[in-house]
N, C-alpha and C positions, 0 to 999 in steps of 0.2 A: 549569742552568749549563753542564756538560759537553758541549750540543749545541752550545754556539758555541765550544767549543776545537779544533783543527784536528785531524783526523783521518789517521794515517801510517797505511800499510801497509807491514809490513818482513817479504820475501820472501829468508829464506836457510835452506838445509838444517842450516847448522851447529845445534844445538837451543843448546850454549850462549849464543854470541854473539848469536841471534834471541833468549834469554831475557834477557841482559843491554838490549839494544836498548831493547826493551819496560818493566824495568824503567827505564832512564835518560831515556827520554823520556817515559814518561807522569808521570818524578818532575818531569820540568821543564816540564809543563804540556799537555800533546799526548794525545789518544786514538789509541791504538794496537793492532791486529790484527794477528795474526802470521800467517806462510805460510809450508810448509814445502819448496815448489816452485811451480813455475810452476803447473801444475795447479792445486794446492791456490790459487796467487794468485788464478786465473780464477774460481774457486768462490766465493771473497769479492770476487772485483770483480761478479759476479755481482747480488749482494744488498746491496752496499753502496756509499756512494760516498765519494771516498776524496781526499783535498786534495793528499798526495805521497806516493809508492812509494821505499823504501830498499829496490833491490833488488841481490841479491848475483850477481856475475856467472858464478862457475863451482858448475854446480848439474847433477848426475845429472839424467839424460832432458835434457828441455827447458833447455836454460842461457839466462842472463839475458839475453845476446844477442839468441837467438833470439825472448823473449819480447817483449822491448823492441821489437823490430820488428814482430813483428806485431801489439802493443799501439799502438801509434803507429800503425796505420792506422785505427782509429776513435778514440782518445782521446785526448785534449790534457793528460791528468793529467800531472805534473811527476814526473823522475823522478830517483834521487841512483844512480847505480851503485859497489858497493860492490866490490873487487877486489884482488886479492893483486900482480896486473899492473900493473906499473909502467911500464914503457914510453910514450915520448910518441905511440908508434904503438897502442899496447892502447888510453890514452886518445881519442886520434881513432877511433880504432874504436866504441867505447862515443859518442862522440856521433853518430857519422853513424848508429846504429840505434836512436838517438831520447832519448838520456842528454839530461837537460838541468844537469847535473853528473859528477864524477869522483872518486871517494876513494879511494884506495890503503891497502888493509892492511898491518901495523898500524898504529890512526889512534887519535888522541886523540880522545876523547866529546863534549870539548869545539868540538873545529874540526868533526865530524859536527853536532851541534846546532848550531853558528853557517852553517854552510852549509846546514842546511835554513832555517835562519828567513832567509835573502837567498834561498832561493828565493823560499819564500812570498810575503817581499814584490815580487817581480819578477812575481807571478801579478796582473793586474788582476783589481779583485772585478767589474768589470761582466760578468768570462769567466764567472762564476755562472748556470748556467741556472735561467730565473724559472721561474716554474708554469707548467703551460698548464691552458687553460679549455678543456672539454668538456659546455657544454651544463651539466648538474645537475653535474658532474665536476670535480675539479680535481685534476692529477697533478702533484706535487712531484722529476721526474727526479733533483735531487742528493740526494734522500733515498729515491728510490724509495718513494713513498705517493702512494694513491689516495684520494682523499674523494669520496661521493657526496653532499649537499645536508648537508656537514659529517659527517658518517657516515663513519670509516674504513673502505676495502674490503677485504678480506683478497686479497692476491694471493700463489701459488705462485711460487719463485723464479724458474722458467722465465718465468713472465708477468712477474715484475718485468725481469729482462732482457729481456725482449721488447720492455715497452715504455718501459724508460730506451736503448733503440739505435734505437727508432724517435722519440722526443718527442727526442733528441739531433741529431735532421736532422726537423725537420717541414716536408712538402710534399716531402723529398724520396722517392723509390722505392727501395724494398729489395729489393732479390730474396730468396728463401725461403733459398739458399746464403749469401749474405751477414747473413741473420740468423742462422743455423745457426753461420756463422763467428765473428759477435761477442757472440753470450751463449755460447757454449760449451755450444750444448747439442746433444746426441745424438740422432740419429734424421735421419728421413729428409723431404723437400719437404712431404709430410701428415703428418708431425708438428707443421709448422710450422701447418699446415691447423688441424692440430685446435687449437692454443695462441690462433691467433688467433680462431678461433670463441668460445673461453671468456672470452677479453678482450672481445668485442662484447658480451656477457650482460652483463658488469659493467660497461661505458661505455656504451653505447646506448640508447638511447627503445627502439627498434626493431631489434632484432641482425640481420633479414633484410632491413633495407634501411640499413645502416651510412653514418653523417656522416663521423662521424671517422675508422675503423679502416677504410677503404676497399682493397677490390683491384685493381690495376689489372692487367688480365686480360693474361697474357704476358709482365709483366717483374715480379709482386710484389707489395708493400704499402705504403702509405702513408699517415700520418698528419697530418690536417689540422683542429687546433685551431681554436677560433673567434679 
């Protein structure tokens, strides 16, 4: 039952208010993961997929600003920005780097959960990305799951990012630096070399002569479903 309740990620350092968060919206219905920074949020956008992000805007290292933006270049997830900044200029700030809300601290719990559930329902469900079909394969991108002929396939978090940001654009090309960019993972152009070798094992008939997980020689990767 719990798989069909919406899924929040709430990203703030304060530990109280992220534990209160967590407590009052998984009491009123919501599956909830916490993040104790941007980093830490990347790590679970990583492995998980996630319906809307409650995140807090002023945050050591990396602040929500800056994450918001660069989240917003691959991901259309719904986002509620959380902030002490009042101002009608803090809030246009917060939406031009990708807020698709604004809540000023301190806030009633109650006008937080009534403003996540109009987001929600502003999200059309057809934006749900469906499976794709690979041949014996079937990858579930909003859940990050691989089945092979109904068989789940164990996939390492890198491969799960790898390939929910490539099944996120199918047909289109990724460059190694742009995958590097959107799973957040470490290392270098053959790193990526080697991630996407292990993924052909696990989707391909044939890994030395790849359908799906193909390379197009000079600009990258790309994935092409049946």
């Amino acid at each position: 039952m719990t798989a069909d309740l919406p899924h929040i990620l709430v990203v703030d350092d304060d530990d109280r208010l992220r534990d209160l968060l967590r407590q009052y919206l998984t009491e009123n219905g919501f599956i909830v993961t916490v993040a104790n920074s941007a980093g830490d949020a990347r790590t679970r956008l990583n492995s998980l997929a996630f319906d809307l992000i409650v995140l807090d805007l002023m945050m050591p290292g990396e602040t929500g600003l800056e994450f918001a933006a660069d989240f917003r270049k691959s991901n259309n997830t719904p986002i509620l920005m959380l902030t002490a900044m009042a101002e009608t200029s803090d809030r246009i700030t917060g939406l031009e780097h990708g807020a698709d809300d604004y809540l000023t601290k301190p806030f009633e719990p109650r006008e937080l959960l009534l403003r996540i559930q109009s987001i929600l329902r502003r999200v059309p469900e057809e934006s749900a990305q469906e499976d794709l079909t690979m041949g014996e394969c079937v990858f579930s991108p909003a859940r990050a799951e691989l089945f092979r002929s109904g068989n789940r396939i164990h996939l390492t978090e890198v491969e799960s990012a790898l390939l929910v940001a490539l099944a996120k654009q199918p047909g289109a090309i990724l460059s190694r630096e742009e995958l590097i960019d959107t799973t957040g993972a470490a290392g270098t152009d053959r790193a990526v070399d080697v991630q996407v070798t292990r993924l052909r094992r696990k989707i391909e008939r044939d890994p030395r002569m790849p359908r799906y997980l193909q390379t197009v020689r000079g600009r990258g990767y790309v994935l092409r479903p049946d």
